[in-house]
BALOBA-1460 file (C-alpha; in Angstrom, 3 decimals):
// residues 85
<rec num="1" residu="x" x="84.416" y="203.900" z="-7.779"/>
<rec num="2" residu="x" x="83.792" y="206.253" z="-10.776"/>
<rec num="3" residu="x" x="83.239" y="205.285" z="-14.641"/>
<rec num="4" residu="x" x="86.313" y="206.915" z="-16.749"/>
<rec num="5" residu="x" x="86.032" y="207.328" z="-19.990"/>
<rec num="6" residu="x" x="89.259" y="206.747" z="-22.334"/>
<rec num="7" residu="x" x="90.391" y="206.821" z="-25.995"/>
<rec num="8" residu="x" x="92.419" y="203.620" z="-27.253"/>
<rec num="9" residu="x" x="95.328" y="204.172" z="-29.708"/>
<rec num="10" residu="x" x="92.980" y="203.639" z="-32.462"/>
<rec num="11" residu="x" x="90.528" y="206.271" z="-31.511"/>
<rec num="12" residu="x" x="87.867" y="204.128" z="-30.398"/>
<rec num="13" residu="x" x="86.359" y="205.608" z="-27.139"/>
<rec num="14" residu="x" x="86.058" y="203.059" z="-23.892"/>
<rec num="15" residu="x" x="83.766" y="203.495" z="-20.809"/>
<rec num="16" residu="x" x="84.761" y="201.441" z="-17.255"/>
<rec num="17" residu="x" x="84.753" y="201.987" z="-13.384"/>
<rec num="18" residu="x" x="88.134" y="202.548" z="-11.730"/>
<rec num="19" residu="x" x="88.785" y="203.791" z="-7.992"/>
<rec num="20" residu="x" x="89.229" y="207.442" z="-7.503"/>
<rec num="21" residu="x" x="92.685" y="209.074" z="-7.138"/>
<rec num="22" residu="x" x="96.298" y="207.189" z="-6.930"/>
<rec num="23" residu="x" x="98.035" y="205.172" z="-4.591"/>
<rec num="24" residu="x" x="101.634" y="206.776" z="-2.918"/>
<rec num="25" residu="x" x="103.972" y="204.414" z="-1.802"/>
<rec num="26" residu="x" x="105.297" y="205.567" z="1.662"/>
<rec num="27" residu="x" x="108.080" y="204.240" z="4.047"/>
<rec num="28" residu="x" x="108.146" y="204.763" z="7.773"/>
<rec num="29" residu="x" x="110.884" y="207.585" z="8.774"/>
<rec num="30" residu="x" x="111.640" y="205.581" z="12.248"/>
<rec num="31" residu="x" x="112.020" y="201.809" z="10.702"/>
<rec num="32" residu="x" x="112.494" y="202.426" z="6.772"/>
<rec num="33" residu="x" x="109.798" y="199.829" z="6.423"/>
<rec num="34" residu="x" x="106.793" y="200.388" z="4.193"/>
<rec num="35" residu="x" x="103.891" y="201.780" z="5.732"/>
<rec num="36" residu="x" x="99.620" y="202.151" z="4.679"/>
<rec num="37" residu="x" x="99.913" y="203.834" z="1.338"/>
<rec num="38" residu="x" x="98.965" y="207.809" z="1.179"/>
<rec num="39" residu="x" x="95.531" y="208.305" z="-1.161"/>
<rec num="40" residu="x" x="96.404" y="211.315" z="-4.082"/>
<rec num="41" residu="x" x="94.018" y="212.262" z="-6.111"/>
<rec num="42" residu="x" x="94.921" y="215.983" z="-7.725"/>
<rec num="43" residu="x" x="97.767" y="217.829" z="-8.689"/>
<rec num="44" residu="x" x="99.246" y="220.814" z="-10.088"/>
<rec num="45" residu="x" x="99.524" y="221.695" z="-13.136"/>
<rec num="46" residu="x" x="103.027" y="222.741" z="-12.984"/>
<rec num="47" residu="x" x="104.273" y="219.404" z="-11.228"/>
<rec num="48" residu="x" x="102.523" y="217.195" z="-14.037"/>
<rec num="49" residu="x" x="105.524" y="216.772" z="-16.188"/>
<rec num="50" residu="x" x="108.060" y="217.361" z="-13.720"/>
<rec num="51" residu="x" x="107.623" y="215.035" z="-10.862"/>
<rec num="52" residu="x" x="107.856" y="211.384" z="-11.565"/>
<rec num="53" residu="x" x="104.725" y="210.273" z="-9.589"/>
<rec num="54" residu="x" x="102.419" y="211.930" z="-12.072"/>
<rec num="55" residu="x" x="104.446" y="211.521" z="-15.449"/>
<rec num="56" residu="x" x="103.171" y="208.404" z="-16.778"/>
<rec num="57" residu="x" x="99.897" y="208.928" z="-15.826"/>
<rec num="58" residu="x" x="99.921" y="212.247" z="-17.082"/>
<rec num="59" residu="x" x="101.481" y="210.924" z="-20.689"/>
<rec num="60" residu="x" x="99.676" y="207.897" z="-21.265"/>
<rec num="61" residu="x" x="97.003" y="207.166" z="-18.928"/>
<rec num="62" residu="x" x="94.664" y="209.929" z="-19.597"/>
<rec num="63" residu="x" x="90.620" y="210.179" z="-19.643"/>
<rec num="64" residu="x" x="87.815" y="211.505" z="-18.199"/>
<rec num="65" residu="x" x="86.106" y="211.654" z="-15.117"/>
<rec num="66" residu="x" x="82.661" y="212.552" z="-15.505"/>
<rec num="67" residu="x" x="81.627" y="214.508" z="-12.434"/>
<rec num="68" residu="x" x="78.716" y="217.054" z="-10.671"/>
<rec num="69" residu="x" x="80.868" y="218.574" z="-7.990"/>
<rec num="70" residu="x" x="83.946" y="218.176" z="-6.522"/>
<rec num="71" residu="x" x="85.863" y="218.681" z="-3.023"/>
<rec num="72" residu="x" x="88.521" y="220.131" z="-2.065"/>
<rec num="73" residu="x" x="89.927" y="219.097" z="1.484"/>
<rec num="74" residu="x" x="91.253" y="222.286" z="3.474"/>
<rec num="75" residu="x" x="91.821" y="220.796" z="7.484"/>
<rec num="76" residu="x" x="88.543" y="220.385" z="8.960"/>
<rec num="77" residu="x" x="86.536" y="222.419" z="6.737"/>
<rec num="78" residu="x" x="86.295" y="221.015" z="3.035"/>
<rec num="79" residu="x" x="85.410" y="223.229" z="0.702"/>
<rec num="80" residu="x" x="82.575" y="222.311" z="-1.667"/>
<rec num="81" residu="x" x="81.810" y="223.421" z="-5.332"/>
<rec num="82" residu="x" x="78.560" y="221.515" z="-6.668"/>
<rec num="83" residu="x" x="78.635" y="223.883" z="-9.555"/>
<rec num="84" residu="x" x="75.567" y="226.454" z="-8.673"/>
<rec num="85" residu="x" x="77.984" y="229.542" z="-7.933"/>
């Protein structure tokens, strides 16, 4: 859980918890049968208004995530910025 902070159409700012990152439907490649949901929670820039998965949220669904560091998952060894370098 994180707070978010959003805007509503009138301006007026809001402040709630929400879980962290999106949920990605998936589909087993053997059966065609849905399978436990993939966890996304980044993407690129350049993919925000062309790939379907992100365009709504990118549109209409924006706020802020107030944050102290951050992680970025690279195999085994995650790296870390906790904003001191």
């Amino acid at each position: 859980m994180s707070p978010i902070v959003g805007v509503n159409a009138d301006g007026t700012r809001w402040l709630q918890t929400a879980h962290w990152g999106f949920v990605m439907p998936q589909v087993s490649k053997k059966t065609g049968k849905p399978i436990q949901p993939k966890a996304v929670n980044n993407a690129r820039d350049d993919k925000l208004r062309t790939l379907r998965f992100w365009t709504k949220s990118f549109e209409e669904w924006r706020c802020l995530v107030p944050a102290t560091s951050f992680c970025e998952a690279k195999g085994r060894n995650p790296a870390i910025y906790d904003g001191s370098a």
